[in-house]
KOLSEDREN-118117 format. One record per residue: residue in one letter; x negated, y, z of N, C-alpha, C, O in turn. Coordinates in steps of 0.001 Angstrom, whole numbers, plus 500000, padded with zeros to 6 digits. Last residue first. Layout:
BEGIN
AXYZXYZXYZXYZ ...
END
This chain:
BEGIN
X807662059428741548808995058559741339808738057146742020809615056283742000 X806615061934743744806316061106742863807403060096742695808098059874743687 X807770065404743760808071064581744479807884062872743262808637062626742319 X805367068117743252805677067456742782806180065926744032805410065458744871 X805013071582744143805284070506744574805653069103743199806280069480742209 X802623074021744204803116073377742927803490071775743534802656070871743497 X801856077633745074801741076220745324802564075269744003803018075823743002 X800012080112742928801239079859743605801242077881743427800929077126742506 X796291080775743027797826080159742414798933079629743467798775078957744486 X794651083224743447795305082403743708796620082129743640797646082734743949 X791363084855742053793177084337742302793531083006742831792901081956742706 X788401084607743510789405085948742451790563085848742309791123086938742434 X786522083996746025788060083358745151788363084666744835788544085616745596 X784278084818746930784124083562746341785542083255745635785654082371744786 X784874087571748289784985086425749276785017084906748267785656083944748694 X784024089315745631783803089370746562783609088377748023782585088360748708 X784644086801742694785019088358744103784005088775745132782986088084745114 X785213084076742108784651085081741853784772085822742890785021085360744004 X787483081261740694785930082464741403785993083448741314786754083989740512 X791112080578740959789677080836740504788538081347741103788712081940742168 X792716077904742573792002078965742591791226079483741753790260078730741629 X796088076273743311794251076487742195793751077913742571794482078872742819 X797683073758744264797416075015744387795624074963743700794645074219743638 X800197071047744795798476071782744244798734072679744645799740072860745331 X801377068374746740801290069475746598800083070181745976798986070001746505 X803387065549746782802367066090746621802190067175746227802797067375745174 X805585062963748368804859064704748263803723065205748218803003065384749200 X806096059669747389805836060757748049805318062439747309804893062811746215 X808503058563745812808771059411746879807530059987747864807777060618748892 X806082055561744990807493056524745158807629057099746260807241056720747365 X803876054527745031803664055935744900805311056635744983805623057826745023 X803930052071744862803387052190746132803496053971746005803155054626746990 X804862051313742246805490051711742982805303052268745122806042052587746054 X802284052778740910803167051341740635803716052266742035803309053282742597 X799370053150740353799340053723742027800888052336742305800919051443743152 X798479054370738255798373053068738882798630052491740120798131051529740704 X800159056818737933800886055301737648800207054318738261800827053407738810 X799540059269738850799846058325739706800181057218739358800544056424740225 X797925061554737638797746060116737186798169059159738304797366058324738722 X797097064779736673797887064009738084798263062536737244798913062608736201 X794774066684735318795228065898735331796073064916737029795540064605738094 X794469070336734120794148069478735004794814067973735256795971068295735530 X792963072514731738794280071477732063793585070530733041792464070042732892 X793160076411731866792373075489731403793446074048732271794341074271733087 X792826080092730696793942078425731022792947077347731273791826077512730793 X791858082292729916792289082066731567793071080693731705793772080342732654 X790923082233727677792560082768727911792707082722729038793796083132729440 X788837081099727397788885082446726920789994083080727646789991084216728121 X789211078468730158789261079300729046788875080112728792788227080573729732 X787673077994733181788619078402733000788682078586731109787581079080730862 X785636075207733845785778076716733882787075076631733053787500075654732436 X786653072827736818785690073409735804786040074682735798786487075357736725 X788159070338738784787194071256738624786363071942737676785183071595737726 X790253069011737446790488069537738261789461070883739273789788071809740016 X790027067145736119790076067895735062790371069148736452790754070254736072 X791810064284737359790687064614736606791227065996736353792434066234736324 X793316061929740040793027063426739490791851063826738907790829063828739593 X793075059830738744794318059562739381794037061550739264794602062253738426 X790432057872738288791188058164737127792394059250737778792834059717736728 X788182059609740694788692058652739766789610058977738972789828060170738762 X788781062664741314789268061675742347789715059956741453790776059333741450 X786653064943740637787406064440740024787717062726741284786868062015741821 X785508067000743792785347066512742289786115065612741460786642065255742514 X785815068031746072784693067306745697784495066853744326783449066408743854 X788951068039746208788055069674746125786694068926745858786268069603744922 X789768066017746352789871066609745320789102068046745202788829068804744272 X789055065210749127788408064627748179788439065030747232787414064812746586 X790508067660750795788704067263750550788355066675749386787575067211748600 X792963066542750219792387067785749953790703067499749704790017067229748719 X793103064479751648793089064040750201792760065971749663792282066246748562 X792984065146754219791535064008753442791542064253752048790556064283751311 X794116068496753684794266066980754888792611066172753959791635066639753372 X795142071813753865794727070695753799794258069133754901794149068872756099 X798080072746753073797395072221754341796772071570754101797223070435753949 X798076075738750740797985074130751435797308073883752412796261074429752761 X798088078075749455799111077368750031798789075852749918799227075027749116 X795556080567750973795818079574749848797035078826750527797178078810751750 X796002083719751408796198082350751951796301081615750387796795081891749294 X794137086263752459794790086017751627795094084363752323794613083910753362 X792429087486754502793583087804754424794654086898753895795729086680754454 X789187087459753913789957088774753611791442088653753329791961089272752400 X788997084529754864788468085993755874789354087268754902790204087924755504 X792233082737754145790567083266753875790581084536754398791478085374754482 X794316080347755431793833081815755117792238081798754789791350081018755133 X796047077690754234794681078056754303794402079305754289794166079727753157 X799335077123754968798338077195754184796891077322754922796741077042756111 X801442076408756785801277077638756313799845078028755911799248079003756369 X802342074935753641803099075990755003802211075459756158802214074269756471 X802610072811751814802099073745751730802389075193752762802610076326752336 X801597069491752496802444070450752341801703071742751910800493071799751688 X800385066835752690800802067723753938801311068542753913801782068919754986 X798775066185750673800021065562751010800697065940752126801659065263752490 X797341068328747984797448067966749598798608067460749699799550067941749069 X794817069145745815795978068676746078796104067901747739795305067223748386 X793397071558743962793141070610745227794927070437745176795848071141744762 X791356073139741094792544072596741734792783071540742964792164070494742769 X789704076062740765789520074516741441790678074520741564791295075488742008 X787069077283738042788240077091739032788272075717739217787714074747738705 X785158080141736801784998078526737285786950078204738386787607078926739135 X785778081933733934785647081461735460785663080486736260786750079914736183 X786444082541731738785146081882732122784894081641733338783841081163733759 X789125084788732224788739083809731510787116083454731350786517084313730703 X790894085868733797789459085344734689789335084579733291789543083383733494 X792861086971732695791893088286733073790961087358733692790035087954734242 X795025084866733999794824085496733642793889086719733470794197087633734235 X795197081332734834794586082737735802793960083922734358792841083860733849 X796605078544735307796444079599734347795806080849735099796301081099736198 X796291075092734454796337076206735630795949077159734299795457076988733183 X799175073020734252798426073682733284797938074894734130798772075694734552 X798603069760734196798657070612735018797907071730734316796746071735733908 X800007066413733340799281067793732860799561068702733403800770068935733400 X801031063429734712801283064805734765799940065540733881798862064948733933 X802534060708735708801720060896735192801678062936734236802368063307733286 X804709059282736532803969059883737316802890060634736421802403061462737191 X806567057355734716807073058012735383805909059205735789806231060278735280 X805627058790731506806337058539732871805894057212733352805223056325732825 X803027060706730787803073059286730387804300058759732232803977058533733398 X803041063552730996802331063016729906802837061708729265803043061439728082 X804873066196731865804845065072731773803887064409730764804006064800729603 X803465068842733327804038068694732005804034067026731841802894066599731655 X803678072123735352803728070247734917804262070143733700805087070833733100 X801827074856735794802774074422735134802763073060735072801679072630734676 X800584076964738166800191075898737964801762075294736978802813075357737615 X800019081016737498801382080105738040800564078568737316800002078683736227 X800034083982737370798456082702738132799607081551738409799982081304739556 X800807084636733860800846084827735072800173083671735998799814082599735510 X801074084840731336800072085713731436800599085504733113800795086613733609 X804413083709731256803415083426730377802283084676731151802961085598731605 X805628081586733926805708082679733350804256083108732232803132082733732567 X806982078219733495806150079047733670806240079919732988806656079850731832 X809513075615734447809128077056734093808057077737734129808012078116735300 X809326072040734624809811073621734771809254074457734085808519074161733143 X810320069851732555809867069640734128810009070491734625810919070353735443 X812962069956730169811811070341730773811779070473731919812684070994732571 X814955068693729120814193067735729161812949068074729754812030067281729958 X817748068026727649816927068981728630816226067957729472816555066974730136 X817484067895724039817735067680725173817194068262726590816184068965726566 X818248071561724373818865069751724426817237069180723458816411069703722710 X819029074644725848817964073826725744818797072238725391819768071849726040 X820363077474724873821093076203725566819519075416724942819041075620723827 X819876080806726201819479079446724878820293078152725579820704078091726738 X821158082321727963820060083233726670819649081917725736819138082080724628 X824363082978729145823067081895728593822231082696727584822572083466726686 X824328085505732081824914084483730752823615083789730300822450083852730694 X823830086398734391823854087152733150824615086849731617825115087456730671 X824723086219738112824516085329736254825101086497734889826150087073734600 X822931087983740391824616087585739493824449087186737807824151087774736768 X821082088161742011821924087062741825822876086684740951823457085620740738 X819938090727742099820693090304742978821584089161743216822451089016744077 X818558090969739718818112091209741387818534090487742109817906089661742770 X820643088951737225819938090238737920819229090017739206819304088916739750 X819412086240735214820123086234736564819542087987736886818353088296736821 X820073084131732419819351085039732763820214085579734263821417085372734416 X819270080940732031820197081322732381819506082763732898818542082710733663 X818840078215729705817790079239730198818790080378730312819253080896729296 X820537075016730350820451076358730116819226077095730655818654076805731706 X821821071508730267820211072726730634820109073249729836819771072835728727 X823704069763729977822929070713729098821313070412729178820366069778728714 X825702070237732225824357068967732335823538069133730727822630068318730561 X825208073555732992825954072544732018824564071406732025823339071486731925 X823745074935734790825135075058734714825662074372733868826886074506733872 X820974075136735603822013073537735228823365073540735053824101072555735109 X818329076926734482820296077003735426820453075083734859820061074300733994 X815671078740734813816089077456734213817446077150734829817387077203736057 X815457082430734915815306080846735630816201079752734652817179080011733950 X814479085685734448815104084626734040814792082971734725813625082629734914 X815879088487735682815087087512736228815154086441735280816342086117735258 X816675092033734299817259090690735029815956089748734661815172089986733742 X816209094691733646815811093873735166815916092697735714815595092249736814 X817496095210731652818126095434732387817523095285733996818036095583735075 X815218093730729721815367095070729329816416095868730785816153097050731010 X813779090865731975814274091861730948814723093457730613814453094312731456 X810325090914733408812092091326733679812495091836732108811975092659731354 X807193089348732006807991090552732686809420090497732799809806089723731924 X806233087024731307806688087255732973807786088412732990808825088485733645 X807584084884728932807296086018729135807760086620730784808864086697731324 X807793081543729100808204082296729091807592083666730096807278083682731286 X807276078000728834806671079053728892807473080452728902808375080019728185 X808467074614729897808509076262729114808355077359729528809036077856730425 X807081071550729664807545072666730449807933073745729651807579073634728477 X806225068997727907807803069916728646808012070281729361808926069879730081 X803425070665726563804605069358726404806070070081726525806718070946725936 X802081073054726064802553073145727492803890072168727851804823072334728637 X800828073193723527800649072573724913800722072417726148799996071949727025 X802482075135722751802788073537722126801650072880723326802052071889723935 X804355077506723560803277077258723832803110075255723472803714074374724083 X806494080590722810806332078719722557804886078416722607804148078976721796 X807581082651725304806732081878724221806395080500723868806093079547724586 X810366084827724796809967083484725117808706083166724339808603083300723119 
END
């Protein structure tokens, strides 16, 4: 496991499979909240920590292209931790779409970004969207990290329940994108 102090309350943890192969995921098997190790195939390993309070948004794997939340200021209000490993100085973009993520955006060599984009795509791909998404276009770290901001409070209750979806990219390559990050739903309170 790694303890990463800016990663609030989410938790970080080492991508690779344990020593047996087994998977690890966040369990609710006790209103607790357990870090519950699971094989291939599903079958519960047992508890590897009892977390209290439980209190983390989710999981990220450490050295992997995964977008992490981290509560800043409830209800809505988020740190988005994009990570793209091996691209450290690389310019990256985070976009957010209220349309989902199925069945994304292909690019000429194949790959798909996961979102549909809609208006609110555009606008966040243009550059910081006022106070509500900042931090969403720049360069990447030494480390390949760098933090993006989700700021729905002023938004008050005109913002419950809806779906919002990221996904990040970094530069570079050949076709202008070097990775791409696995999608990142958040349902607003």
């Amino acid at each position: 496991m790694v303890n990463d102090a800016n990663q609030g309350n989410s938790l970080c943890v080492d991508r690779a499979p344990g020593a047996k192969g087994e998977l690890i995921y966040i369990g609710t098997s006790r209103p607790a909240g357990d870090l519950v190790r699971y094989d291939r195939s599903g079958t519960n390993l047992g508890i590897v920590a009892n977390i209290l309070p439980a209190r983390f948004l989710g999981i990220t794997f450490d050295q992997s292209r995964n977008l992490a939340p981290a509560l800043v200021q409830a209800p809505n209000d988020r740190s988005i931790r994009v990570s793209f490993p091996g691209d450290g100085g690389k310019g990256y973009v985070l976009a957010i779409s209220l349309a989902g993520a199925q069945p994304g955006l292909t690019l000429g060599d194949g790959r798909v970004i996961p979102l549909v984009p809609d208006l609110f795509t555009i606008l966040t791909v243009q550059g910081p969207l006022g106070s509500i998404v900042t931090g969403n276009i720049g360069l990447l770290g030494s480390n390949g990290v760098a933090f993006a901001r989700l700021n729905a409070n002023p938004l008050g209750g005109a913002a419950r329940g809806i779906r919002v979806w990221a996904a990040a990219v970094s530069l570079g390559g050949p076709s202008g994108i070097s990775q791409i990050s696995h999608p990142l739903l958040f349902v607003l309170n």
